[in-house]
VEXNU-267534 format. One record per atom (N, C-alpha, C): residue in three letters; x, y, z. Coordinates in steps of 0.001 Angstrom, whole numbers, plus 500000, padded with zeros to 6 digits. Last residue first. Layout:
ALAXYZ;...
% end
This chain:
UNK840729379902921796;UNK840959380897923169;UNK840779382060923418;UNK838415379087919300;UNK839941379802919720;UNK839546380222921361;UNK836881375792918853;UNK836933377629919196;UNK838671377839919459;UNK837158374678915808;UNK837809374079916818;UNK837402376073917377;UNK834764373318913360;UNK835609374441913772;UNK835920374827914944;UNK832955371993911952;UNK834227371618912327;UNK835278372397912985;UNK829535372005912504;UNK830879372652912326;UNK831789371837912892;UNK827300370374911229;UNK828213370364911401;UNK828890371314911429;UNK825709369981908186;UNK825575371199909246;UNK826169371309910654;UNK825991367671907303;UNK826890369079906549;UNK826544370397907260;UNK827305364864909482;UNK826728366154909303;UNK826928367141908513;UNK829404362890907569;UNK829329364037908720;UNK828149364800908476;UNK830232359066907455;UNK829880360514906799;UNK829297361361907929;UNK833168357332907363;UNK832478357778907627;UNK831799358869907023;UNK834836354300906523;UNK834301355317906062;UNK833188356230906935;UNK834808351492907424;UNK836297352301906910;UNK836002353711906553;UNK832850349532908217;UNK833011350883908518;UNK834291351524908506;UNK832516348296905602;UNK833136347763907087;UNK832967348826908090;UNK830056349458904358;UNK830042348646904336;UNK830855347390905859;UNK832336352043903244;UNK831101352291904206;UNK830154350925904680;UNK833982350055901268;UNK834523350680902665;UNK833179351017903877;UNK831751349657899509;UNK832311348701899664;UNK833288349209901617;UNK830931352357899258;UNK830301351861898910;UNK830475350539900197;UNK833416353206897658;UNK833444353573898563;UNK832238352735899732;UNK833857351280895677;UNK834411351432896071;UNK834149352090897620;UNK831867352641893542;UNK831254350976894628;UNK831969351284895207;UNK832647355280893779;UNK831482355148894301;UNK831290353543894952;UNK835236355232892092;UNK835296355288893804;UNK833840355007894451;UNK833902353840889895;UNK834833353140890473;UNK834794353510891968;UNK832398355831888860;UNK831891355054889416;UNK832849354034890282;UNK834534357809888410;UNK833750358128889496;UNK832921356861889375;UNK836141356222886599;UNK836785356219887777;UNK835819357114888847;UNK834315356540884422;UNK834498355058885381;UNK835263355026886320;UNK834309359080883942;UNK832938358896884595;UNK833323357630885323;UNK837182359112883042;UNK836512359941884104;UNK835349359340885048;UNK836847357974881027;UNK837514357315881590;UNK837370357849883327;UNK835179359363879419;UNK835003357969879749;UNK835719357168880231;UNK836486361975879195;UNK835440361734879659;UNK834973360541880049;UNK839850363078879787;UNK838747362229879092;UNK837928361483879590;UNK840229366377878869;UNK839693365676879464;UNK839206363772879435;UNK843599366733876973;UNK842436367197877227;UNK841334366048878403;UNK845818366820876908;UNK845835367103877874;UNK844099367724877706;UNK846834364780874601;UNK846600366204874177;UNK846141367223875254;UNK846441362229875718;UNK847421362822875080;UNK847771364250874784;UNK843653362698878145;UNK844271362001877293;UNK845526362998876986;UNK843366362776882092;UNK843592363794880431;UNK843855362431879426;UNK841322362405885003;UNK842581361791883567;UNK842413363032882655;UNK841362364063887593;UNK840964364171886462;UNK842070363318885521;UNK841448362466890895;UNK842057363192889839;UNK841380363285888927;UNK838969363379893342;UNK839102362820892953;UNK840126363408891282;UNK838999363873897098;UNK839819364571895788;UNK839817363338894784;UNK835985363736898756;UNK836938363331898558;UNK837702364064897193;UNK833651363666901423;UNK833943364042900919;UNK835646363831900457;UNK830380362649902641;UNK831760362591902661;UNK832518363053901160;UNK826978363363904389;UNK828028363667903577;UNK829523363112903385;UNK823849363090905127;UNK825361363363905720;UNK826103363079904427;UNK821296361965904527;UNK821664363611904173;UNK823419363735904844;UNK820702359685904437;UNK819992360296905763;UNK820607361960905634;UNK821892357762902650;UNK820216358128902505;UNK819982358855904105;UNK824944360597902039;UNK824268359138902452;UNK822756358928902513;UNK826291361465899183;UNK825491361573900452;UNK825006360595901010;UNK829945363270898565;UNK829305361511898260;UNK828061361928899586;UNK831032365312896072;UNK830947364919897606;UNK829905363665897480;UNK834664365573895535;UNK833702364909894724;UNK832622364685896239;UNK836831368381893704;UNK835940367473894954;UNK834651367214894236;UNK838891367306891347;UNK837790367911891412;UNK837760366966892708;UNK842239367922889089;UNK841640367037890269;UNK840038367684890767;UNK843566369708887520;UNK843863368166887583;UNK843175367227888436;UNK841844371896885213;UNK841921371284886542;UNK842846369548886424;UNK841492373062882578;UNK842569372971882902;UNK843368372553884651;UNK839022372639882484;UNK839725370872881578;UNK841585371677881860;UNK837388372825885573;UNK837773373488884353;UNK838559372420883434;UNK834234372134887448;UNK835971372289887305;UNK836249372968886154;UNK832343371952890646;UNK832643372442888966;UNK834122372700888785;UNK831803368877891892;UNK832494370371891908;UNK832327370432890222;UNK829965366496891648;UNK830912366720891047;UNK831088367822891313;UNK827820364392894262;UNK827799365542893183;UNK829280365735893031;UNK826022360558894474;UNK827560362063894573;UNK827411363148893870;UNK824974358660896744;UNK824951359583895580;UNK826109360619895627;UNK823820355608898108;UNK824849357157898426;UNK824787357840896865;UNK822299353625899748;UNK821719354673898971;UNK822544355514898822;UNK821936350401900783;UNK822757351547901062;UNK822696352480899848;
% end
């Protein structure tokens, strides 16, 4: 099982970044992952990167039972209006 993720671009005055996860056939899922700060409310980086590997087995582990799904990114989700 082959998934990869890209990081949104954020700012160190963000508390949270989308994180999108792909599957080996190009579909997609997508999630809010928080930003830690240390003391000084700055970023911290190594705690960061292990909580994106964390959701990755994690998720990993869910896509596995099927607790998880991924969508088409060409897909619309968009319900017509009347």
């Amino acid at each position: 099982m082959d998934i990869t993720y890209t990081v949104a671009e954020y700012t160190t005055e963000d508390l949270s970044v989308e994180v999108t996860y792909t599957n080996e056939i190009g579909y997609v899922h997508k999630r809010m992952i928080n930003i830690p700060k240390d003391n000084e409310g700055n970023i911290d980086q190594t705690r960061f990167d292990q909580i994106l590997e964390d959701q990755l087995r994690g998720l990993k582990n869910k896509v596995s039972f099927g607790a998880v799904t991924f969508k088409d990114p060409n897909s619309s989700d968009d319900v017509p209006s009347d």
